[in-house]
C-alpha positions as CSV (number, residue, x, y, z in Angstrom):
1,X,106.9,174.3,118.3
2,X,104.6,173.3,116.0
3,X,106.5,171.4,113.8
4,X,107.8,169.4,116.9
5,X,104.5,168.5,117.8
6,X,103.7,167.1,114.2
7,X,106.9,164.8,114.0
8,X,105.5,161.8,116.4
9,X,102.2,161.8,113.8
10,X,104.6,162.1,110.6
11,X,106.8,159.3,112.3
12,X,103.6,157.0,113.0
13,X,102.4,157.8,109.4
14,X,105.3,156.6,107.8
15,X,105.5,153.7,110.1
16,X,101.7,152.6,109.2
17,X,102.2,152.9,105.6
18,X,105.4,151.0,105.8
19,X,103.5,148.1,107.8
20,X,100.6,148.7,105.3
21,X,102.8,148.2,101.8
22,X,104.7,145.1,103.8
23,X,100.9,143.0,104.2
24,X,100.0,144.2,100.7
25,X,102.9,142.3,99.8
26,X,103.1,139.6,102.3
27,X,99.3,138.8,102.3
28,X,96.5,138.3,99.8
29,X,92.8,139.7,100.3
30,X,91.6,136.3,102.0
31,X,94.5,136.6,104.8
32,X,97.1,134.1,103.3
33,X,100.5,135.0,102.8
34,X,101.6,135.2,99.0
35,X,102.8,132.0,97.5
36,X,100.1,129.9,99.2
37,X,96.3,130.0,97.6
38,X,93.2,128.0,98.6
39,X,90.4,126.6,97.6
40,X,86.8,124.7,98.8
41,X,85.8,121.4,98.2
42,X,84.7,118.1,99.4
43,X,86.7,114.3,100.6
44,X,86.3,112.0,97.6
45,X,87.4,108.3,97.5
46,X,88.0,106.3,94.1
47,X,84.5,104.3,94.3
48,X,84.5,100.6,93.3
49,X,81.5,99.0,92.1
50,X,81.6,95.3,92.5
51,X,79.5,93.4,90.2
52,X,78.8,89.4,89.3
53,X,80.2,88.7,85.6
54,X,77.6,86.7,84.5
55,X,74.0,86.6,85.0
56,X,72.1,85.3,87.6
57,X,70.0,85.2,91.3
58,X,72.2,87.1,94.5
59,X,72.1,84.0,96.9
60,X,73.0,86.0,99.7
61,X,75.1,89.0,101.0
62,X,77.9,88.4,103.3
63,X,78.1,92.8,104.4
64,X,76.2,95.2,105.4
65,X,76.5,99.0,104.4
66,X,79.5,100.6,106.6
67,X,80.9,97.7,106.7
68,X,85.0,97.6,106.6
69,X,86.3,95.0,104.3
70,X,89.4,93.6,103.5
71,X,91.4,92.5,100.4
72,X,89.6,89.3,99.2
73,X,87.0,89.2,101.8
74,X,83.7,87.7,100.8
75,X,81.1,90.2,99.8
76,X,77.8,88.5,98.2
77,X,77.5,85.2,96.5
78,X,75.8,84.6,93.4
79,X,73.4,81.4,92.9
80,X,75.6,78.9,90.9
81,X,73.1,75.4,91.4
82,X,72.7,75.6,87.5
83,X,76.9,76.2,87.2
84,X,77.3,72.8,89.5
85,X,74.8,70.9,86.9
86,X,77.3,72.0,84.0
87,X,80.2,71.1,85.7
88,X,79.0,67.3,86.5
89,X,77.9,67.3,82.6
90,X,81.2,68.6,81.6
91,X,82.9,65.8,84.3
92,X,80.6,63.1,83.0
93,X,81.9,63.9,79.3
94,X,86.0,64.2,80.5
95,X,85.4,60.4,82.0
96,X,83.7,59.4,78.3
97,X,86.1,61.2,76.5
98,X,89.6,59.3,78.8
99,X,87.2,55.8,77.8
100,X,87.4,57.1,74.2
101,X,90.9,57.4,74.0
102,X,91.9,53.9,76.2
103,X,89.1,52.4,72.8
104,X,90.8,54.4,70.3
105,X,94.4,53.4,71.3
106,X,93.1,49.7,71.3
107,X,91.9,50.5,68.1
108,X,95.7,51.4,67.1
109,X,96.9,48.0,68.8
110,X,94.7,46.0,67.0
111,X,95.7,47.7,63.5
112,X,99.1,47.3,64.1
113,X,98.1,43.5,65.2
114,X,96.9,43.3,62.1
115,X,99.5,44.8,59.6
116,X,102.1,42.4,60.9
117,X,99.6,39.7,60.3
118,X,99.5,40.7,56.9
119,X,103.0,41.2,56.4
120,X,103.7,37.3,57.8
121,X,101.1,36.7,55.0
122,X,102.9,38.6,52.6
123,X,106.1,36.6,53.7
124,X,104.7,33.5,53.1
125,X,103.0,34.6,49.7
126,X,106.5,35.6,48.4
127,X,107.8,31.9,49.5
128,X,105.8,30.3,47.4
129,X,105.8,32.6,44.6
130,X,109.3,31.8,44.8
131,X,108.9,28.3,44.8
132,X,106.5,28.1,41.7
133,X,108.9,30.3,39.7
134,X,111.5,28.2,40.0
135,X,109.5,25.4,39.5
136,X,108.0,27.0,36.4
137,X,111.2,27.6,35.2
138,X,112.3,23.6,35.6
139,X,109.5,22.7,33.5
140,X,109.8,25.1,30.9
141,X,113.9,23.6,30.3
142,X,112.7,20.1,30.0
143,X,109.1,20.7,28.4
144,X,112.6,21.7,25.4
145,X,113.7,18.0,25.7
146,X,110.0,16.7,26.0
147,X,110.9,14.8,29.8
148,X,107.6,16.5,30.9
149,X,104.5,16.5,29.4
150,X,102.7,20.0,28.6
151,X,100.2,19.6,30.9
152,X,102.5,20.0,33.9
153,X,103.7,23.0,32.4
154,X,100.5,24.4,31.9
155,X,100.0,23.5,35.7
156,X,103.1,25.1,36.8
157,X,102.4,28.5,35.1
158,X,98.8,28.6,36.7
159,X,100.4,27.6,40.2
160,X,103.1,30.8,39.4
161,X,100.3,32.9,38.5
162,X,98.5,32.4,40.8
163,X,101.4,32.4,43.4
164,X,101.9,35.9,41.9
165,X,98.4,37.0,42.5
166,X,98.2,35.9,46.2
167,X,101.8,37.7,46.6
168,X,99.5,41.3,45.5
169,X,96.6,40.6,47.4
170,X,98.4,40.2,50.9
171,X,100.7,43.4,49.6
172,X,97.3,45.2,49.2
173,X,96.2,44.0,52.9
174,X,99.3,45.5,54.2
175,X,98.9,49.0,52.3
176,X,95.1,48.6,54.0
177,X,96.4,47.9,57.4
178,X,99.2,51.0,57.1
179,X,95.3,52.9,56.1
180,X,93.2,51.6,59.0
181,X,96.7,52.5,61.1
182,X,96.2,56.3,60.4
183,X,92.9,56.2,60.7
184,X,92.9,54.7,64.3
185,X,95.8,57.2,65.0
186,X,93.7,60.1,64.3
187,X,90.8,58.6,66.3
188,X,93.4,58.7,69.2
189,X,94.1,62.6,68.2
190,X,90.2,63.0,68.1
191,X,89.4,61.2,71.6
192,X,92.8,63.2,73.3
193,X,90.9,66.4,71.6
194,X,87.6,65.6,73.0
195,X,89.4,65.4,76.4
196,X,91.4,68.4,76.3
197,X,88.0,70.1,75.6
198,X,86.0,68.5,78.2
199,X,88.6,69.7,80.6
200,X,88.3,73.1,79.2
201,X,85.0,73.0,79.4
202,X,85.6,71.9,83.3
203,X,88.0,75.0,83.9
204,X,84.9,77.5,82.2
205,X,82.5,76.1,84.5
206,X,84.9,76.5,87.5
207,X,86.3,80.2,86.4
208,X,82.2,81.1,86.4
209,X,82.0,79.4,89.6
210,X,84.7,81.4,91.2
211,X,83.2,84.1,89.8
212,X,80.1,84.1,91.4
213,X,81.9,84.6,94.9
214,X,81.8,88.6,94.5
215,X,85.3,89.7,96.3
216,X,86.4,92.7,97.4
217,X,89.0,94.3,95.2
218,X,90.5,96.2,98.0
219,X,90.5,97.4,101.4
220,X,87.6,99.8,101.7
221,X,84.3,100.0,103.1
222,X,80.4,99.2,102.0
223,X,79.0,102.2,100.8
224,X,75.9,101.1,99.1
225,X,74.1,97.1,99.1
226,X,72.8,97.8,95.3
227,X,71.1,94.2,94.7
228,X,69.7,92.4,97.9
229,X,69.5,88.5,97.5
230,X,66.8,86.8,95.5
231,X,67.6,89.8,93.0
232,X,68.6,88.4,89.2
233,X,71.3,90.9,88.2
234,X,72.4,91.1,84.9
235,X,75.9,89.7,83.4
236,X,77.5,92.8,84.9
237,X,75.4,93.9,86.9
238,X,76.7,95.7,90.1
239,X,75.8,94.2,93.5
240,X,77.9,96.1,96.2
241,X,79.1,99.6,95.7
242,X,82.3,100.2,97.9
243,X,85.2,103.4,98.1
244,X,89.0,102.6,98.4
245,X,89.9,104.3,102.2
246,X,93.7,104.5,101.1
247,X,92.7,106.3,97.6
248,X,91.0,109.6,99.2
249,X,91.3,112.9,97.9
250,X,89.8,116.7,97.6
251,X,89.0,118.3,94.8
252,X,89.1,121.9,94.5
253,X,89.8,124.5,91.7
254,X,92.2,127.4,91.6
255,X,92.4,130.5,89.1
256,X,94.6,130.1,86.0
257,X,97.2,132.3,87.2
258,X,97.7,130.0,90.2
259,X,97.2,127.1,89.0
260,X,99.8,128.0,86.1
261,X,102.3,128.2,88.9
262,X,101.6,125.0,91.0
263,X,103.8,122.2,90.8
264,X,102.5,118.6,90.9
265,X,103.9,117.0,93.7
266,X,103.3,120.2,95.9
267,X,102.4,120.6,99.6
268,X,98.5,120.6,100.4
269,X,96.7,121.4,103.5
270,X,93.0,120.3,104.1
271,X,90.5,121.1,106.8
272,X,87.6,120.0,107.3
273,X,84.5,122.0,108.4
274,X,83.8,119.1,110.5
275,X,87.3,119.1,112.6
276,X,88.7,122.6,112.0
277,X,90.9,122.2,114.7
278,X,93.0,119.7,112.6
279,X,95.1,120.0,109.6
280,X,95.3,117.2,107.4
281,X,99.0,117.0,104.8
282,X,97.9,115.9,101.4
283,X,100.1,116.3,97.9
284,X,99.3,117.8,94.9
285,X,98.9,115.2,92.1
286,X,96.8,116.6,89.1
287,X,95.8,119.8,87.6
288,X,94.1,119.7,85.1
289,X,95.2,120.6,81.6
290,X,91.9,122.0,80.7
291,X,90.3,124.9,82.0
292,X,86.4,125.5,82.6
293,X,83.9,127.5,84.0
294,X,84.1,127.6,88.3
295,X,81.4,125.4,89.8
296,X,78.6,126.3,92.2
297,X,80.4,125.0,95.0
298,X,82.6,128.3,94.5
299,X,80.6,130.8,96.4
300,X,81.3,134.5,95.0
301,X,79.7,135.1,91.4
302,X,82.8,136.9,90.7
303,X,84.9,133.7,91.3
304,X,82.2,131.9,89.2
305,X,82.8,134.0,86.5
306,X,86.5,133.0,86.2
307,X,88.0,130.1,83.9
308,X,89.4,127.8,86.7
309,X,91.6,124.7,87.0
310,X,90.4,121.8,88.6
311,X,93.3,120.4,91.1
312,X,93.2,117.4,93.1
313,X,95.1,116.7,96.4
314,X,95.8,113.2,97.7
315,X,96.1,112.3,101.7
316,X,99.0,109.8,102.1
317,X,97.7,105.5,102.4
318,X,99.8,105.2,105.4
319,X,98.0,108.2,107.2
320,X,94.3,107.2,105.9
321,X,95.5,103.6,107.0
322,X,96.3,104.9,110.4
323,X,93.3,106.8,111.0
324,X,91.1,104.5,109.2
325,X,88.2,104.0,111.0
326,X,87.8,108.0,110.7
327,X,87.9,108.7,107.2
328,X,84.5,109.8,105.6
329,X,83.7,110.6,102.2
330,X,81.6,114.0,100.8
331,X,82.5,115.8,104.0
332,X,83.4,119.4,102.7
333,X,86.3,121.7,103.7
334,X,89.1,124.3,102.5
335,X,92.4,123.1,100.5
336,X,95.6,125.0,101.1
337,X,98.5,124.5,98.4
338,X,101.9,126.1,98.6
339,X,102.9,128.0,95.0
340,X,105.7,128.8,96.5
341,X,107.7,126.4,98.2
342,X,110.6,129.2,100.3
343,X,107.0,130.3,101.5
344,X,106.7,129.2,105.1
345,X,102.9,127.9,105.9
346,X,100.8,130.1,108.2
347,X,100.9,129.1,111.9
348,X,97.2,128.3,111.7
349,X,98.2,125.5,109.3
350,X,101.3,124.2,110.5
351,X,100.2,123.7,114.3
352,X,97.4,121.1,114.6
353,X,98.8,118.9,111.5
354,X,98.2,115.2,112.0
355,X,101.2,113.1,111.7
């Protein structure tokens, strides 16, 4: 009688230790199932800052701080009068430098005008050396048979002589003309240079004018107005500080022997303290490959006392992109990763998810 009236305790017993040894395995100490660890951090988003790449006075801002922007939109404007005086110097020394090269051509024209002058002169200069040789060489037969006096030999060899000398003084004028030729060539090289330049020159004074139109890089939003206008900023100096509201993550750190097991590419979970009633998807994509000390955002000293991996979790573009107007950096919450992938995610995390 006894014993019957012991069995329904020993039966409940057994049953409780049964359930008991199941959650040890099933669940950790903070609740979740095995195979799925968490960790606290905050919303991050890759910050941008925009800056003017040269030096000079913020004209005026186009945005204000919260502002959304878009790729390419106009954000601030940097004073460029001094840019515009360059660029009609550099102009005003392009339409010198075409003039120089129209002169220095001429100059080419004219040389080549004059070599073939030269050369007719050689022409002729060869003719009549011709002519006094052979007429040299009649007298000099019948000076033998004394038909003509000595003097009109005498004459004849001065007239060749000096036939001959005219010949190498128009040769020389052509050998100065092929000179004054390359020279005038190379003038033409030097002028098409000096154009080239001033172009270049043109193109700088453009790029830096361009430049002073600050940009946005990407879609994002104003976070900070760091220079207001009638500031002189610096040649990099920043001027708008912006985040990337399709490059948002959290950042939170998990024990070695966790983080030793997570995959990258992994399922996360985030929610927010903010909106605990919704469950953000995000994927694992870096753990670090260094460990370090846990920091003070990790509330138990004996979790502070641990070496811990830092892991990072990314929220998809086209669901930031949908939801746009709601995403907001530094606002802190809980990451959920799943180590094991056949684990399946607690209700509490799979109902609420936003698609």
């Amino acid at each position: 009688m006894t014993s019957s009236r012991w069995a329904p305790l020993a039966i409940a017993a057994a049953l409780a230790a049964g359930f008991g040894y199941y959650g040890y395995k099933t669940y950790q100490g903070d609740g979740l199932p095995v195979g799925i660890a968490s960790g606290n951090g905050r919303i991050e988003a890759v910050e941008i800052d925009v800056a003017a790449k040269s030096a000079g006075r913020v004209a005026r801002l186009e945005v204000k701080e919260g502002d959304f922007v878009h790729v390419d939109q106009v954000l601030a404007r940097i004073d460029t009068e001094q840019l515009e005086a360059q660029k009609r110097q550099a102009e005003a020394d392009l339409r010198r430098a075409v003039i120089g090269v129209d002169t220095a051509r001429s100059q080419v024209e004219q040389r080549l005008a004059e070599k073939r002058a030269d050369q007719a002169t050689v022409a002729q200069r060869q003719a009549q050396l011709d002519a006094a040789s052979k007429r040299l060489a009649r007298s000099e037969k019948l000076t033998q048979t004394n038909t003509v006096a000595l003097q009109v030999l005498d004459d004849d060899r001065a007239t060749d002589a000096g036939a001959r000398a005219a010949l190498a003084a128009a040769e020389a004028s052509v050998a100065a003309a092929d000179a004054a030729i390359g020279a005038a060539r190379a003038q033409v090289v030097d002028a098409e240079a000096a154009v080239d330049a001033a172009r270049a020159a043109i193109d700088s004074v453009d790029t830096q004018i361009r430049d002073g139109v600050l940009k946005a890089p990407r879609d994002g939003r104003v976070q900070y107005i760091v220079a207001e206008p009638g500031e002189v900023v610096s040649s990099g100096g920043r001027v708008v500080n912006m985040v990337d509201l399709t490059d948002v993550y959290m950042t939170f750190f998990l024990p070695s022997e966790l983080a030793g097991k997570l995959a990258l590419g992994a399922e996360a979970r985030l929610v927010l303290d903010a909106a605990p009633q919704y469950v953000i998807p995000a994927t694992v994509t870096f753990v670090s490959d260094v460990a370090q000390f846990t920091p003070k955002t990790v509330e138990t000293e004996e979790e502070r006392q641990k070496l811990m991996f830092r892991v990072r979790a990314h929220i998809s573009p086209d669901l930031l992109r949908k939801y746009i107007s709601y995403v907001k950096t530094g606002l802190p919450g809980m990451a959920y990763v799943r180590i094991d992938k056949n684990v399946a995610w607690p209700a509490d995390l799979d109902k609420g998810l936003v698609k």
